[in-house]
TORGU-99154 format. One record per residue: residue number from 0; residue in three letters; x negated, z negated, y of N, C-alpha, C in turn. Coordinates in nm, 3 decimals. Last residue first. Example, Ala and Ser with C-alpha at 12.3 -4.5 7.8 and 13.67 -1.06 7.14 Angstrom:
residues 2
   k   r      nu      nw      nv     cau     caw     cav      cu      cw      cv
   1 SER  -1.285  -0.708  -0.225  -1.367  -0.714  -0.106  -1.290  -0.787   0.003
   0 ALA  -1.319  -0.780  -0.569  -1.230  -0.780  -0.450  -1.320  -0.780  -0.330
This chain:
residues 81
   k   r      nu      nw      nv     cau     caw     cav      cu      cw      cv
  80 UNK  -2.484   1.480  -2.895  -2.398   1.610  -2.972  -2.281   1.598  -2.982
  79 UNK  -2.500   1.279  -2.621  -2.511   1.332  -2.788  -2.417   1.442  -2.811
  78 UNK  -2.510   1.227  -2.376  -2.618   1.320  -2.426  -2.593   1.331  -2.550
  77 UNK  -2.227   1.186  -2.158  -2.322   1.123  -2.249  -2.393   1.270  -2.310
  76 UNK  -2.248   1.120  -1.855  -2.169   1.188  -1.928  -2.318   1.179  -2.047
  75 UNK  -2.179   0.761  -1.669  -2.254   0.925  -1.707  -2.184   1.019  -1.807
  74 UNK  -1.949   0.705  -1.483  -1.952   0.716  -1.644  -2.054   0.835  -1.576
  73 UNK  -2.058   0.504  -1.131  -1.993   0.640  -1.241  -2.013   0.608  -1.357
  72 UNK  -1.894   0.144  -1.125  -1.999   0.231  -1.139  -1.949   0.331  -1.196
  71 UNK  -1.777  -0.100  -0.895  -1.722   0.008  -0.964  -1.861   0.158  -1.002
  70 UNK  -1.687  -0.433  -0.903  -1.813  -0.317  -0.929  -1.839  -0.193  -0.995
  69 UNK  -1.435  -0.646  -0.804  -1.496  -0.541  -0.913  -1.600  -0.478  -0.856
  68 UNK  -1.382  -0.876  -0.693  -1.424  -0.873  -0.805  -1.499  -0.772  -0.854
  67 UNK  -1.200  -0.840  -0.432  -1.370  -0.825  -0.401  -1.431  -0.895  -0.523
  66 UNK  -0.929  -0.750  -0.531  -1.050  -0.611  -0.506  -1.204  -0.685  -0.480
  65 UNK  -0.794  -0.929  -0.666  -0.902  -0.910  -0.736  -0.999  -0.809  -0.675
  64 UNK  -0.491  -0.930  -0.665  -0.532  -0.823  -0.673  -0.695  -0.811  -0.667
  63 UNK  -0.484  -1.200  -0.599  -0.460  -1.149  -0.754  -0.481  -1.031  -0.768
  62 UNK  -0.443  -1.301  -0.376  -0.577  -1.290  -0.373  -0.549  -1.215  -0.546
  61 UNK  -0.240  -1.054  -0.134  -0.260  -1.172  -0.265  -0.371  -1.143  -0.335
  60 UNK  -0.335  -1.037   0.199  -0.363  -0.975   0.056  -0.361  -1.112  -0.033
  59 UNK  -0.407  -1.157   0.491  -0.273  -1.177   0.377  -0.262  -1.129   0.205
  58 UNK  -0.607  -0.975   0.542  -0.650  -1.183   0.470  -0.534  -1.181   0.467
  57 UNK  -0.597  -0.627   0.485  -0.538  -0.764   0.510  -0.614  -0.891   0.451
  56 UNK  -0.818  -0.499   0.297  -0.778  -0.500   0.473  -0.751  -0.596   0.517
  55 UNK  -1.004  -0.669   0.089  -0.896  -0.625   0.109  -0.884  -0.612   0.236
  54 UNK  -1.272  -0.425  -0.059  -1.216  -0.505  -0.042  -1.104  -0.538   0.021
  53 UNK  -1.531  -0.271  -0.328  -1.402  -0.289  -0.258  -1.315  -0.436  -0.173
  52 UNK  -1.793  -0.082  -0.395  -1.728  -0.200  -0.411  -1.587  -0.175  -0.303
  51 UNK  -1.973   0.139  -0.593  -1.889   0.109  -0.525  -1.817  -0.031  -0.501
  50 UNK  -2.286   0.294  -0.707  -2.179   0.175  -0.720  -2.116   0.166  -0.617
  49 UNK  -2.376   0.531  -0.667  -2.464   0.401  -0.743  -2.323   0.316  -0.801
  48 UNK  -2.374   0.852  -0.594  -2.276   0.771  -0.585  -2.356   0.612  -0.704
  47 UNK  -2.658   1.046  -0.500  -2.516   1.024  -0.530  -2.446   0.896  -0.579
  46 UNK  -2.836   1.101  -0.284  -2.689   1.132  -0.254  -2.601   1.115  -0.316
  45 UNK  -3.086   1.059  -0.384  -3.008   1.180  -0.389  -2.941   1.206  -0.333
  44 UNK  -3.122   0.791  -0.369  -3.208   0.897  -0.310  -3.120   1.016  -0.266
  43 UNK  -2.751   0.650  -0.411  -2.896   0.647  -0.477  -2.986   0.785  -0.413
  42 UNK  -2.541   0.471  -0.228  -2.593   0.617  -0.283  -2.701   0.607  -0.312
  41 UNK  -2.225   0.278  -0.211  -2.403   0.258  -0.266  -2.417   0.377  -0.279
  40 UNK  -1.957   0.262  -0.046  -2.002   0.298  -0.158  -2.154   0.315  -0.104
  39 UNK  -1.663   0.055  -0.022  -1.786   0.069   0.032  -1.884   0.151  -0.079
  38 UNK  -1.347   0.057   0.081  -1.425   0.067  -0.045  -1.567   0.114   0.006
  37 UNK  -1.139  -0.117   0.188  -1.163  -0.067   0.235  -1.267  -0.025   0.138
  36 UNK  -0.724  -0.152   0.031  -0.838  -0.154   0.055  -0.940  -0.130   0.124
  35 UNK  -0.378  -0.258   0.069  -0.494  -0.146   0.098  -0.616  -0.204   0.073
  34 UNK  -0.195  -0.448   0.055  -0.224  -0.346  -0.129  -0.332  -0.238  -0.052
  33 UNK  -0.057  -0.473   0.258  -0.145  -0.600   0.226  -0.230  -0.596   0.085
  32 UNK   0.081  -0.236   0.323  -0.015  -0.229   0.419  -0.116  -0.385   0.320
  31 UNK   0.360  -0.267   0.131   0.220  -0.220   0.129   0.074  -0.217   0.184
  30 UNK   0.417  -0.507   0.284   0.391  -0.544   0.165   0.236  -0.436   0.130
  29 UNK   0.471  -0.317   0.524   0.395  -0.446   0.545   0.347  -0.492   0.359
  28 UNK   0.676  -0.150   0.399   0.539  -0.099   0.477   0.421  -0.194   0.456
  27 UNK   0.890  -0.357   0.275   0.827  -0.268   0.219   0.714  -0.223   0.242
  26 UNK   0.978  -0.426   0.566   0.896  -0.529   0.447   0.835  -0.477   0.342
  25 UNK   1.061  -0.184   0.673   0.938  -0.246   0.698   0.889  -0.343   0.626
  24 UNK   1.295  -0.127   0.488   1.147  -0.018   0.524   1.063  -0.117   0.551
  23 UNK   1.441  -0.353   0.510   1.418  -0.336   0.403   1.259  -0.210   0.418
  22 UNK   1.510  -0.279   0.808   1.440  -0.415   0.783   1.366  -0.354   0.656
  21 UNK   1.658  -0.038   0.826   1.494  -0.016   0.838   1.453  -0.128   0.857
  20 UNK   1.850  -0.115   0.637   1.768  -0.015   0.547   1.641  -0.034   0.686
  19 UNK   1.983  -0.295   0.797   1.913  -0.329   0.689   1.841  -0.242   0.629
  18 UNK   2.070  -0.069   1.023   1.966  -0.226   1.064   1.884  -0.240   0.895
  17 UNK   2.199   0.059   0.850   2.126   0.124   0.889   2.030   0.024   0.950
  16 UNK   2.418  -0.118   0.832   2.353  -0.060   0.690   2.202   0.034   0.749
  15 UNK   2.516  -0.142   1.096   2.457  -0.279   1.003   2.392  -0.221   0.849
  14 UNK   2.611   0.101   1.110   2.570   0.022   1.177   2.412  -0.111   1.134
  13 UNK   2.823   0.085   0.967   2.731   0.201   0.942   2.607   0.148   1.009
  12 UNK   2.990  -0.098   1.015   2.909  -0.140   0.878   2.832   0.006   0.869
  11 UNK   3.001   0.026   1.260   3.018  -0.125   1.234   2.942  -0.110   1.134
  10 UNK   3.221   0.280   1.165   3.086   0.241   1.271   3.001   0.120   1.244
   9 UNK   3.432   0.187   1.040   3.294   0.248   0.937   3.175   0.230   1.069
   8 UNK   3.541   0.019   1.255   3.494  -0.086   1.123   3.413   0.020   1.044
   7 UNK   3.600   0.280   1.383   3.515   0.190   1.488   3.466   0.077   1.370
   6 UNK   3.792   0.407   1.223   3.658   0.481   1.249   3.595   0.356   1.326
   5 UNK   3.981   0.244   1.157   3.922   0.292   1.051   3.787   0.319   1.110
   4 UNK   4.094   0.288   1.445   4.064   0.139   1.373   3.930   0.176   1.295
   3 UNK   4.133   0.544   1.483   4.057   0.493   1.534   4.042   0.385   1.504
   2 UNK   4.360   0.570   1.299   4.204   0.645   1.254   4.135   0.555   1.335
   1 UNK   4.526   0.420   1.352   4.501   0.391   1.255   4.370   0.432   1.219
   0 UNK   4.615   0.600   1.581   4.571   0.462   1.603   4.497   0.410   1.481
């Protein structure tokens, strides 16, 4: 009798630990999903890469992450000795 108590209250809070871990997943997902970008890239004649820009998937995106700020250009590789 005693087991079966025991075992139906670990059910229970097995239960309820397993609800909260896949709440806790999805606020997590969603947080991430609002940290994506979509990145647009410029090619010069050639084919290669001018400048890049970026912006955010989500209009929930905190605007502090700044993606439709930057202008992302290659490093040439430099010519001196």
């Amino acid at each position: 009798m005693v087991d079966h108590v025991l075992g139906a209250a670990r059910t229970d809070w097995l239960a309820a630990f397993q609800k909260a871990e896949a709440r806790a997943r999805e606020k997590t997902a969603e947080a991430v999903r609002k940290t994506y970008a979509f990145v647009s890239f410029a090619l010069d004649p050639e084919g290669k890469v001018e400048q890049a820009k970026m912006r955010a998937v989500s209009p929930a995106t905190d605007f502090s992450f700044d993606f439709q700020d930057l202008l992302l250009r290659p490093v040439r590789p430099s010519t001196a000795p």
